[in-house]
N, C-alpha and C positions, 0 to 999 in steps of 0.2 A: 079737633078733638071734641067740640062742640058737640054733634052729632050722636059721640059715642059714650057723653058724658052720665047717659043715664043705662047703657051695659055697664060698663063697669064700676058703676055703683048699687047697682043690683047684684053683680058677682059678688062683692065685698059684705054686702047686703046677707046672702046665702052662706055664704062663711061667715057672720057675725051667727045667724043663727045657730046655726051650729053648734058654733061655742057656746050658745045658750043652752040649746038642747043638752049637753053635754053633760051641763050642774045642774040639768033637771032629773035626766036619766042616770049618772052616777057621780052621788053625792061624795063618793071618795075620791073623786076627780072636779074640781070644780072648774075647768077649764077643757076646751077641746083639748082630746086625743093625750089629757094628761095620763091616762093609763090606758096601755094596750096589754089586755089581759091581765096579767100579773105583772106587767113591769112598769116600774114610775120611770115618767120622761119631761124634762121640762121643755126643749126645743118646741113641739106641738102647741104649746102653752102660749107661748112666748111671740113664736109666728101671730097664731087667733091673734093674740091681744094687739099686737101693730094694725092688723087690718081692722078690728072693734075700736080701736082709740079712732084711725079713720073715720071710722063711719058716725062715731058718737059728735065728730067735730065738723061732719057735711050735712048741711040744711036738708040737702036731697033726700038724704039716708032713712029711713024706717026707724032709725034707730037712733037718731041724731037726739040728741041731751035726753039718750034714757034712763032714766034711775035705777032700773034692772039692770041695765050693760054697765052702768059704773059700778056696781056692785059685784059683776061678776067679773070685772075689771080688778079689784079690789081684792079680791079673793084669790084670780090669777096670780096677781103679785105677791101674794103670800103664797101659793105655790111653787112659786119658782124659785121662790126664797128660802122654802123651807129646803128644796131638793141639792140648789146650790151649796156645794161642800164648803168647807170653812176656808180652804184656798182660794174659793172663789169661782172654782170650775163645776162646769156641767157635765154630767156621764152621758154615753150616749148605749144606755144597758144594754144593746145586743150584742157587743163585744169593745168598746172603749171604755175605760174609764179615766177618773181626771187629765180631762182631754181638753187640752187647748184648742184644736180643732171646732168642735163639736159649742166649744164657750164660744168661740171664735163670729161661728156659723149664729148664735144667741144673739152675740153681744151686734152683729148685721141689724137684725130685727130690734133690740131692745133700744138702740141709738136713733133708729128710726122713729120707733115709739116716743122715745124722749124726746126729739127734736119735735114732733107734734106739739107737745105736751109744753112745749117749751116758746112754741114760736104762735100757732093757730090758736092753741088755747093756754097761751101765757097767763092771760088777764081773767081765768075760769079760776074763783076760789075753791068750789069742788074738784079740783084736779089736783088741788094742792098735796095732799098726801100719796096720790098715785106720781106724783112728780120726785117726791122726796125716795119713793122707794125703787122706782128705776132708777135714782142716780145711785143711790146703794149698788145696787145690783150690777150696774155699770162699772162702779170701784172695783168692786173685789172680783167682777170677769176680768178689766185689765191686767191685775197684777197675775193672774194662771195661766192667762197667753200670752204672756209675758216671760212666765219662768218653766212653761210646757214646751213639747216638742211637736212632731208634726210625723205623718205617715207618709200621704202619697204628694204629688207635684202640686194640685189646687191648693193642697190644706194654707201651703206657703204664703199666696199671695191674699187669702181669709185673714190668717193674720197678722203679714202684715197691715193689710187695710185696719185691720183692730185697731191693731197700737196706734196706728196715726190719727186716728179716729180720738181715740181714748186721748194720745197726749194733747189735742187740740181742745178737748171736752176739759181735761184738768191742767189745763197749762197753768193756772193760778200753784199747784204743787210742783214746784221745779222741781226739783230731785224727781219726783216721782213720773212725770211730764217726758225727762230725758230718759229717765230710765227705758222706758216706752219707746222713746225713737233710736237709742242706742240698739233697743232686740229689732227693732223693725231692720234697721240699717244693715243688720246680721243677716238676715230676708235676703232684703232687696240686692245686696253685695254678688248674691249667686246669680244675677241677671236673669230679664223675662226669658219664660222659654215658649217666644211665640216667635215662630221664624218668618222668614220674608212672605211669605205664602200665606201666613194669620194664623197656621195650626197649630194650636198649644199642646205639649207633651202627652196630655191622654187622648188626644184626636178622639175628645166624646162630642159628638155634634149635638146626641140627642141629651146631655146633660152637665156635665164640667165645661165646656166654653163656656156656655152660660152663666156656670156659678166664677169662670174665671174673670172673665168679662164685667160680672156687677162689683169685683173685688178692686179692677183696673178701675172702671169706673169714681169708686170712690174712692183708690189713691189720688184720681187725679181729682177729685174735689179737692181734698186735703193738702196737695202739694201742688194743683197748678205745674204739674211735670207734663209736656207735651206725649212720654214716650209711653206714657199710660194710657192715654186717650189714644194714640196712633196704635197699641195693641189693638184695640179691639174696634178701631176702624178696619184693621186687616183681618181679623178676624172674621165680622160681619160681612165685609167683601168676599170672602173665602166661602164665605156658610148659604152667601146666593146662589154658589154652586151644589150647594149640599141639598139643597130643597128641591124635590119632587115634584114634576107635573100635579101625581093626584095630593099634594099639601101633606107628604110626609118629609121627613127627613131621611138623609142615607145616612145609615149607624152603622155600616156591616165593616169600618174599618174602624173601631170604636176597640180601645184597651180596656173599657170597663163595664160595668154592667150593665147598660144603653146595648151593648150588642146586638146590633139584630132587635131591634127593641121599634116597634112603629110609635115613634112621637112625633107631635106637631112644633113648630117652630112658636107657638105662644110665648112661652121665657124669656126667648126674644125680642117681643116686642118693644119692653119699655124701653130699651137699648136700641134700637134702630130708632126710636124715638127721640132717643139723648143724638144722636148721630145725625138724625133727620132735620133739630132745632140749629145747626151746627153747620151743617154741607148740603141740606137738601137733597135733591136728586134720588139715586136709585137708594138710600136709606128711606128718604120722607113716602115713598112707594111700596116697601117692603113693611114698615111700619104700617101702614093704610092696608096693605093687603091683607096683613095678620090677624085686625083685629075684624076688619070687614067679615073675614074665611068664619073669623069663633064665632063672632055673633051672627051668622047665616047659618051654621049648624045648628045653633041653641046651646053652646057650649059655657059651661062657666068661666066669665070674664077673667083675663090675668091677673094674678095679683099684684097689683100696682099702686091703688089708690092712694097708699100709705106715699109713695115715692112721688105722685103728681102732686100731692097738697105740697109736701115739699120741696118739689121743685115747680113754681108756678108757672115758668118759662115751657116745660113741658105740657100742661093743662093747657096753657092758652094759642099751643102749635094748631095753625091750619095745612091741614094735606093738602097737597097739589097733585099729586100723582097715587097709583094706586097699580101693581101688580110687581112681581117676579117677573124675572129674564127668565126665556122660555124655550130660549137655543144659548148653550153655549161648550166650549170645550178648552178644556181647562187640566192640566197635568200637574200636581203636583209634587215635585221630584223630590222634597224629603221625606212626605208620606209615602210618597211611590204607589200613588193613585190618580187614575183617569179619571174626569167625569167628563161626560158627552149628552148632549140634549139637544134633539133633533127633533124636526116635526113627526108625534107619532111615539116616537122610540125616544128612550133613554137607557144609556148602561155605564157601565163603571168598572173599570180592570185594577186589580191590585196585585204587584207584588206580594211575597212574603204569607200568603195566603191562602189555604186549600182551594175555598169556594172563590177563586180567580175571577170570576165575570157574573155579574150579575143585568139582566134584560130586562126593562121594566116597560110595560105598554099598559096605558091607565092604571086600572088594580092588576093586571097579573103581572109579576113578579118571577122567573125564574133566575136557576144560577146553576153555573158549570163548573164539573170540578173533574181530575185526572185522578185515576186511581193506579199508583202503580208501585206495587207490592214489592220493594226491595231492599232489603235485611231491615232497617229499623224503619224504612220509606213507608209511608203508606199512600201518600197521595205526593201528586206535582206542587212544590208551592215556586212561586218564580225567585229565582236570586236575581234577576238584572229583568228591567222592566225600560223600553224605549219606547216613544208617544211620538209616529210623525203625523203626517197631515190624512187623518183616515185612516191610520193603520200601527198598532200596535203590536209588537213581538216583545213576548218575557219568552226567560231560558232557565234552565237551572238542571241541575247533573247530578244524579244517585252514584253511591257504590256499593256494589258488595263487599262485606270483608268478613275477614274469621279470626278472633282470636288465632295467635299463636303464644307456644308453652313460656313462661319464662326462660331468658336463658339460664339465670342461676334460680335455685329450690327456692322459693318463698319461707319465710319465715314463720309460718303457721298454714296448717291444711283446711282450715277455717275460710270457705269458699266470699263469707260474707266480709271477712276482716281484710284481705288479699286489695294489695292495692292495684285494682285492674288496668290502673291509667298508665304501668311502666310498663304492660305488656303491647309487643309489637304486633300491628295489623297486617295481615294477610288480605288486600285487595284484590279480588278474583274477579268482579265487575266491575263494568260504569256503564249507566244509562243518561247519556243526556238528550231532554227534550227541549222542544222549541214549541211554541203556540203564536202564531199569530192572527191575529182578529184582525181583520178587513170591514170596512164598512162597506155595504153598498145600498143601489137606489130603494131596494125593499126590504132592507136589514142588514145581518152581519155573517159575513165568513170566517170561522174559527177552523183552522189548517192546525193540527198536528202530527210535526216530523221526529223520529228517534232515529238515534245513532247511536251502534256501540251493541250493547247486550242486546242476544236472539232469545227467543221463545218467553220472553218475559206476558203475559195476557195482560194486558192493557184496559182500562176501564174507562170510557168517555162516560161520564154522570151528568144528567141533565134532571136538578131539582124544579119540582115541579108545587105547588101549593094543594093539602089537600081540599078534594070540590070542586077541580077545574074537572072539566069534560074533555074526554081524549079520543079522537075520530081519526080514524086510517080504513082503508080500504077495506082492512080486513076483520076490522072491529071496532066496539065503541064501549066505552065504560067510564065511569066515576072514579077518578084518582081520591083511592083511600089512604091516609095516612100510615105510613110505615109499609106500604107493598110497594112493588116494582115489577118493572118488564123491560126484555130484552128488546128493542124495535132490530131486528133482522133486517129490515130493509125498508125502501119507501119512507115517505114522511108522514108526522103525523101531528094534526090537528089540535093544538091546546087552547081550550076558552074557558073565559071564566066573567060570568055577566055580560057586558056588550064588548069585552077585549079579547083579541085572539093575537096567537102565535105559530107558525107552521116550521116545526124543528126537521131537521133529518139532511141527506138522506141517510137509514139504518145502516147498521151492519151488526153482526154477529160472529164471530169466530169462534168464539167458549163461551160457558157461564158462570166462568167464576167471577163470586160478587166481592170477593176479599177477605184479609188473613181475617183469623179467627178472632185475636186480639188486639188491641191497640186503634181498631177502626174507627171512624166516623160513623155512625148512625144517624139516619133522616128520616127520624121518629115519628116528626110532626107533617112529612110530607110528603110525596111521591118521587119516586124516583127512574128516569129512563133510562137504562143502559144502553150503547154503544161497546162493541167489543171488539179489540182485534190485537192478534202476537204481533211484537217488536220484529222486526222494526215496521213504523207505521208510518205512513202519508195519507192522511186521511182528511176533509172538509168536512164539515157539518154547516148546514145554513139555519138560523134562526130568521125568519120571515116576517114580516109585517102581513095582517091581513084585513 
């Protein structure tokens, strides 16, 4: 860590300014991002000041025993004091309020703050009132996420980690102490939902493992429970699949707003770091490779600094190794997702899913979806997905059907009040498909076969990024965002920078591109059609070139 001891204290460096800039430029906010527009938020506040306590207590720091940063130290905390409600909780004003969650996600940061406060700069008389008013602030977050509830699968293990936090902080207040590990126990009673495989409930790669992972992490400070610390050893083993030749991550099977979202594995790091001081090996390499990848961008250092001062174990790790696994293939049968990394090529098959396969060669990026228009249908997504050695088939079966009348007269002619669910379907189709992806020596064979309904038009989609260059025999052009074309035949040419992909071969039968409503639109990209009537046996090759 040696090496990299003066990035990320420079990152921490640029965020303290920040926070300074903040009380110069809006004196109704004396703390970073304490107002965005018209709304008060103390979270923003709260984060600043853990990485500003940092940096006021490292020698290195620009900022280290600055009389302005304690002062705007000092102010934050009345900040955040002022906005904290009288229960003790923080709002999170874009749609929570007295939110245990959101205090929860504070009191992460505010405990961190304190333990600085407490430990590096115990013996700093000047600390002494910013000490007294985080432990304030501290009380009265425990007792609201303590008697609050919770929204999605992360918020849970947030706080619990609180309470366990908070009851080890006030263990001197028994009753109040238990009370804390009595809600926590309520938590933790509903067991980790991180399965054999390490993927937690929102399968967010590019942002809830993360936060779930620094939540496990400090249960298992706090409890010394192996089964916390082995989460998110599985976890981080799971997520060396999830990372990208070109240093993204794969999000496209992500439950929450991370969708489709290019983020880097940075968040990560301090945790492959906790991981790396522990079992070494391909941890102590992915930790080295993350922080190497930010600082050869120029990127601003992770936020961590606050978490190395205390933990000095981390601070004084030497790497040994240094990169990501670069081939590997990996199914994960309760996500019901492929990942494959081969030299050149990467892709990834999902169940459950429109956009089914995605191809990634350096930056370009596409992904393949079925379009096939049948009564509520609008595309293929697989119901049953099998992973052998090179070769993947999902399935999954449409039907038509039609209402049929009541048997007896409904109780009201009121189309909207009518309970539709006692009337019997009329099934007059099935379409069932099959796709199977084939690897081979210069890319992949995607075969789709139907069975069952004729004359159905059929849509092979092939998204494309817009700005890739598109070369066939018979033309060339700029893939503009939200157009499309039929490739009739022959293959054609996708580049994008020094990466290319040779898709096809075409075909054409119709041009319909789909129903009027309910569709998918690929607004932001280009799109190739492939087209042909059920029933179909059809290849398409994606190509390396």
């Amino acid at each position: 860590m040696e090496r990299y001891w003066k990035h990320l204290v420079r990152g921490a460096d640029e965020r303290t300014r920040r926070f300074l800039a903040e009380r110069e430029t809006n004196p109704a906010s004396p703390a970073c991002g304490g107002i965005r527009g018209e709304i008060l938020e103390a979270k923003p506040t709260v984060y600043a000041m853990t990485t500003a306590i940092a940096c006021y207590l490292t020698p290195e720091s620009a900022y280290y025993e600055s009389p302005a940063l304690l002062e705007a130290l000092r102010l934050g905390a009345a900040f955040a004091a002022r906005l904290q409600r009288e229960g003790g909780s923080f709002d999170y004003p874009s749609c929570n309020f007295y939110s245990a969650p959101d205090t929860a996600f504070c009191f992460k940061r505010l405990i961190s703050g304190y333990r600085l406060l407490t430990g590096r700069g115990a013996s700093r008389e000047e600390l002494s009132p910013l000490r007294e008013a985080y432990r304030a602030l501290l009380h009265r977050a425990a007792g609201a996420i303590r008697d609050g509830g919770f929204h999605t699968p992360n918020h849970r293990w947030a706080i619990a980690a609180a309470l366990l936090q908070a009851a080890n902080l006030f263990a001197g207040e028994e009753d109040f102490a238990a009370s804390l590990r009595t809600r926590a126990a309520q938590y933790l009673a509903e067991g980790l939902d991180c399965d054999e495989d390490g993927e937690y409930a929102e399968r967010s790669a590019g942002n809830y493992n993360a936060v779930v992972n620094n939540a496990m992490l400090a249960l298992y400070d706090e409890t010394g429970e192996a089964r916390f610390l082995d989460a998110v050893r599985r976890n981080l083993t799971m997520m060396l699949c999830y990372l990208d030749p070109d240093g993204f991550l794969f999000t496209q099977n992500s439950t929450r707003q991370d969708l489709g979202r290019r983020d880097r594995p940075d968040r990560y790091f301090y945790q492959y770091l906790a991981l790396a001081v522990r079992d070494g090996g391909v941890f102590d390499a992915a930790a080295h490779q993350i922080l190497a990848d930010n600082r050869a961008r120029g990127d601003l250092a992770p936020d961590c600094l606050h978490i190395l001062l205390n933990h000095p174990e981390l601070a004084a790790h030497r790497f040994t190794g240094c990169g990501f696994p670069r081939e590997y293939r990996r199914f994960f049968p309760h996500s019901r997702v492929l990942r494959v990394s081969r030299p050149g090529l990467t892709y990834s098959v999902m169940a459950g899913k429109s956009d089914f396969l995605y191809v990634k060669r350096g930056g370009l990026a596409l992904c393949v979806k079925l379009g096939e228009s049948l009564c509520e249908t609008r595309n293929f997504r697989a119901e049953t997905i099998e992973a052998g050695d090179g070769v993947c088939t999902l399935t999954a079966e449409a039907k038509g059907w039609y209402y049929e009348p009541f048997d007896e007269p409904p109780a009201t002619s009121d189309w909207w009040e009518m309970d539709h669910t006692k009337r019997e379907k009329l099934v007059s189709s099935r379409l069932f498909t099959a796709v199977t992806i084939r690897e081979q020596e210069d890319g992949l064979a995607v075969t789709v076969r139907t069975d069952g309904l004729d004359r159905l038009p059929l849509r092979f989609e092939i998204c494309l990024p817009a700005g890739a260059r598109l070369s066939h025999p018979a033309f060339s052009l700029t893939a503009g965002a939200g157009e499309n074309l039929i490739l009739r035949d022959g293959f054609l040419d996708v580049r994008l920078g020094g990466d290319a992909l040779r898709v096809g071969p075409g075909f054409g039968e119709h041009e319909f591109s789909g129903h009027y409503s309910g569709e998918e639109k690929n607004t932001e990209g280009f799109t190739v059609f492939c087209s042909a009537y059920t029933p179909v046996d059809r290849t398409i090759f994606i190509k390396t070139l």
